[in-house]
C-alpha positions in Angstrom: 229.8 69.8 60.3 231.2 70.8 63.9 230.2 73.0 66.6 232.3 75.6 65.0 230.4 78.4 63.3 232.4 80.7 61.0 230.4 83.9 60.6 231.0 86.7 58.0 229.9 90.3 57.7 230.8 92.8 54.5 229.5 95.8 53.2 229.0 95.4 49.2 228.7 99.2 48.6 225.9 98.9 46.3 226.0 99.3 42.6 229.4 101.3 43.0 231.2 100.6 40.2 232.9 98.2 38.9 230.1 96.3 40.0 230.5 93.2 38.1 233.9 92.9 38.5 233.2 93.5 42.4 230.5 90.8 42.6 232.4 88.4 41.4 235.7 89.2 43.7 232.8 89.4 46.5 231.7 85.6 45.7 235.8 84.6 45.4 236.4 86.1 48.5 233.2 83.8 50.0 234.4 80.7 48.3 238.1 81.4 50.1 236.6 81.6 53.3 233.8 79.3 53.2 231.7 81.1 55.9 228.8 79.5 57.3 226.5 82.7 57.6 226.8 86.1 56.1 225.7 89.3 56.6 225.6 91.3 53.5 224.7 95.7 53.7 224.3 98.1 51.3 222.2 95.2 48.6 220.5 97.2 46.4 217.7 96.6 43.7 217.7 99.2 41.1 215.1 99.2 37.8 217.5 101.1 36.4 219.9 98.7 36.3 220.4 95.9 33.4 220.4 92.7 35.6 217.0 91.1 34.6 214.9 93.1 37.3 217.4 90.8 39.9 218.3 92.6 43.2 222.1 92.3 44.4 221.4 89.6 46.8 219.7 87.5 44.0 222.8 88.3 41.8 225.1 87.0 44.2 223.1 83.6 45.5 223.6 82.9 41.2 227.1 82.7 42.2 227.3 81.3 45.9 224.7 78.2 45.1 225.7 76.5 48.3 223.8 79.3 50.2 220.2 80.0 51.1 219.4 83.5 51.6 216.8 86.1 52.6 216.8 89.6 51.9 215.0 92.8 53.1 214.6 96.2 52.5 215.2 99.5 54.1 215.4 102.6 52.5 212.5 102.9 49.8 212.3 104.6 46.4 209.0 103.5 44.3 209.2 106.3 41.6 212.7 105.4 41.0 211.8 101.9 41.4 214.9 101.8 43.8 215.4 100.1 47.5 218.6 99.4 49.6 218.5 96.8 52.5 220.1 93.6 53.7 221.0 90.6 53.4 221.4 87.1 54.9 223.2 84.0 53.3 223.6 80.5 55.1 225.0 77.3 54.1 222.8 76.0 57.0 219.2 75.9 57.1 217.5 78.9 57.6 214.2 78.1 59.7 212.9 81.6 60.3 213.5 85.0 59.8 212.0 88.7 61.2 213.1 92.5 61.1 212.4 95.4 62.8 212.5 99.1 61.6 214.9 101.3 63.3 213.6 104.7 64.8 214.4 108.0 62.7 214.9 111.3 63.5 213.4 113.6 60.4 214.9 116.6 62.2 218.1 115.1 61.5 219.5 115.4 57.6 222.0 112.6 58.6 219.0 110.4 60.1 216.6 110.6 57.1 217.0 107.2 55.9 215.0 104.2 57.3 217.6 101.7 58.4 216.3 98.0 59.8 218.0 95.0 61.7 217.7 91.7 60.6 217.4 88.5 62.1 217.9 84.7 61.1 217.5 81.6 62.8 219.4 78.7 61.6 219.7 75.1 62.7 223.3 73.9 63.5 224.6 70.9 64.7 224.6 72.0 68.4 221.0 73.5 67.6 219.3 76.7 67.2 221.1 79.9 66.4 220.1 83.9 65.8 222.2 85.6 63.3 221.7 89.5 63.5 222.4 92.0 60.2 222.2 95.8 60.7 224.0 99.0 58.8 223.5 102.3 61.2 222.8 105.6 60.7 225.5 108.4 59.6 224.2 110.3 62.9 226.0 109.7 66.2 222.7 110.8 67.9 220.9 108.2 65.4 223.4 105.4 66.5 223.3 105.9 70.0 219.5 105.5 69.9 219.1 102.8 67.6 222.4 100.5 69.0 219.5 100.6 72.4 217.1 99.5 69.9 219.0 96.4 68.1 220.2 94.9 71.8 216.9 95.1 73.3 215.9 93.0 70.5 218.5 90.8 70.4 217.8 90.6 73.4 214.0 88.7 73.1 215.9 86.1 70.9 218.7 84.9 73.9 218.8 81.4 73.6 220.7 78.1 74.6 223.3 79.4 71.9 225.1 82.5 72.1 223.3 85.2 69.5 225.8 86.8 67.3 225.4 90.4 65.7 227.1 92.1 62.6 227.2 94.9 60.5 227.9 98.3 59.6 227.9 100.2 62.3 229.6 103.7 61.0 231.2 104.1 64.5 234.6 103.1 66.2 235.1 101.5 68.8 235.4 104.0 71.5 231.7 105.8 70.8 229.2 105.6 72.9 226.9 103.4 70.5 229.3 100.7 70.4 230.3 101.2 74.4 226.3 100.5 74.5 227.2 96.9 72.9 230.4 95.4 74.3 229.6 97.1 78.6 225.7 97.5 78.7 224.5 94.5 76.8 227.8 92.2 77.2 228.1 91.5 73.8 232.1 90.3 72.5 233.6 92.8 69.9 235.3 89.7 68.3 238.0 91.6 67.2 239.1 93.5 69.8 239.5 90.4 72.3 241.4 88.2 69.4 243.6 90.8 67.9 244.2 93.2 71.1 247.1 95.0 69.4 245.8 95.3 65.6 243.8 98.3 65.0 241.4 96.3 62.5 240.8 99.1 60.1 237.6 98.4 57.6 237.2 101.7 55.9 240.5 102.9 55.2 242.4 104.5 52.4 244.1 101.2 51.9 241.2 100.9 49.4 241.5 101.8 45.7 238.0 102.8 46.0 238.4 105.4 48.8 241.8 107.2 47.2 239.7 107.7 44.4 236.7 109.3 45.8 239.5 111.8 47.6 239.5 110.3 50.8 243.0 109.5 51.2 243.4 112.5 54.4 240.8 110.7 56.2 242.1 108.9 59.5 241.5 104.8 58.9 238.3 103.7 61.1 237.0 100.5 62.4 233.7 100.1 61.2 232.4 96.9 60.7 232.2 94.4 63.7 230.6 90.7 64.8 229.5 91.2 68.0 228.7 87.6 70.2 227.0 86.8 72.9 229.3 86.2 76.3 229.7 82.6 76.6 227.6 80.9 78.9 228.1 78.0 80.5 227.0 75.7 77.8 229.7 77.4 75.3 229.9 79.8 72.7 233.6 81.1 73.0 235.4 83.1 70.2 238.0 81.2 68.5 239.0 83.8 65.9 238.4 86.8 63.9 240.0 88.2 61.3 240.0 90.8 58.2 238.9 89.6 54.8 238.0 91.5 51.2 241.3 93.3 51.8 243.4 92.3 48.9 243.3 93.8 45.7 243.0 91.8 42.2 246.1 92.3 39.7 243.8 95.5 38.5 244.5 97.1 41.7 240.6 96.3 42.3 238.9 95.5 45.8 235.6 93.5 46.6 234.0 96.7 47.9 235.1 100.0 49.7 234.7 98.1 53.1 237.2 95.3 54.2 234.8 92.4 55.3 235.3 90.5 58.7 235.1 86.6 59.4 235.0 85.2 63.3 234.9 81.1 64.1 233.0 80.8 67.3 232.9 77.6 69.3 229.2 77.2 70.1 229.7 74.3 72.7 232.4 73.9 75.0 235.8 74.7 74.3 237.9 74.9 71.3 
């Protein structure tokens, strides 16, 4: 394998349905791609749910068995027997993993559910690397705070290989949370510096899914990012991002209500 990491992050929306339809386009879409690591949100275990008591991540690995994976959850239902997290899935080897809770407001009815980011180290060629997994908060206040949260983290894990971060971030690109990101931790919104001119749109009524649920006046956002450390001299330069999970099947079907994202990063030297 090369020094060329190809990184992926995509929001499966859960048990929305048609879910099996939609896992399977979600592992297609993988198998296209190839990525290295992945950064799954929205994996959900439900005991109401007919999969032989497997969560969403465990469902998937059954049909990406090139991948290792670890999984974690967030927001907790016992008495439903319920929990949303996330997910992690490399092709390399995964040699340790952590999380941290993020902060909650209770005051906040938008910033009631317990959201986590989620860390993997794996071994590549040109040596140890921290992946980084997070879905934020559908409060602005809640995102400001917690994007302080996730970087100083990050942070603690800076390395001789650039760290890279993904997720769902429920804000665009001009709000202060991810301002936080890209000018007070200097981390690379890989989109914006490869595709300068392409708005990049992740949750737009493009989507099947989204006309449906009557979203079809809502203005197009960008959502989802990968986020990488600024090279250093050792390496770790962006080769390429781009927009995946954005193409329908011949049902007019999508992967999930998110488009996904994929980003090759050189992590030594130049491309």
């Amino acid at each position: 394998m090369s020094n060329t990491l190809r990184v992926c992050t995509l929001n499966i929306w859960n048990y929305n349905e048609p879910w099996p339809i939609r896992r399977q386009l979600i592992a297609d879409t993988i198998k296209e791609h190839t990525p290295d690591i992945i950064g799954f949100q929205e994996i959900r275990h439900s005991g109401q749910k007919n999969d032989n008591n497997k969560n969403q991540a465990q469902q998937l690995a059954e049909l990406l068995p090139s991948y290792t994976y670890i999984y974690q959850p967030a927001q907790e239902n016992p008495e439903k027997d319920e929990w949303e997290g996330l997910s992690i899935f490399s092709r390399l080897p995964i040699q340790a993993s952590s999380f941290i809770k993020l902060s909650v407001d209770p005051e906040d009815n938008r910033d009631n559910h317990q959201r986590i980011v989620l860390r993997a180290q794996v071994q590549t060629p040109a040596g140890a690397f921290n992946f980084f997994n997070t879905h934020l908060s559908l409060s602005q206040q809640g995102r400001i705070r917690t994007t302080q949260e996730i970087t100083a983290y990050v942070s603690k894990y800076t390395g001789d290989l650039p760290s890279v971060l993904v997720g769902d971030f429920n804000d665009t690109p001009d709000q202060t949370s991810i301002c936080h990101i890209t000018k007070t931790a200097n981390l690379i919104d890989t989109w914006a510096q490869q595709n300068p001119n392409d708005p990049g749109h992740t949750f737009s009524n493009e989507n099947t899914y989204l006309r449906v649920k009557n979203h079809d006046k809502r203005k197009a956002h960008r959502i989802d990012y990968i986020f990488a450390q600024a090279p250093k001299s050792s390496g770790g330069h962006v080769l390429s991002c781009q927009r995946i999970a954005d193409q329908p099947n011949a049902d007019d079907l999508y992967p999930s209500d998110h488009f996904g994202l994929i980003a090759d990063i050189s992590l030594k030297g130049n491309a």
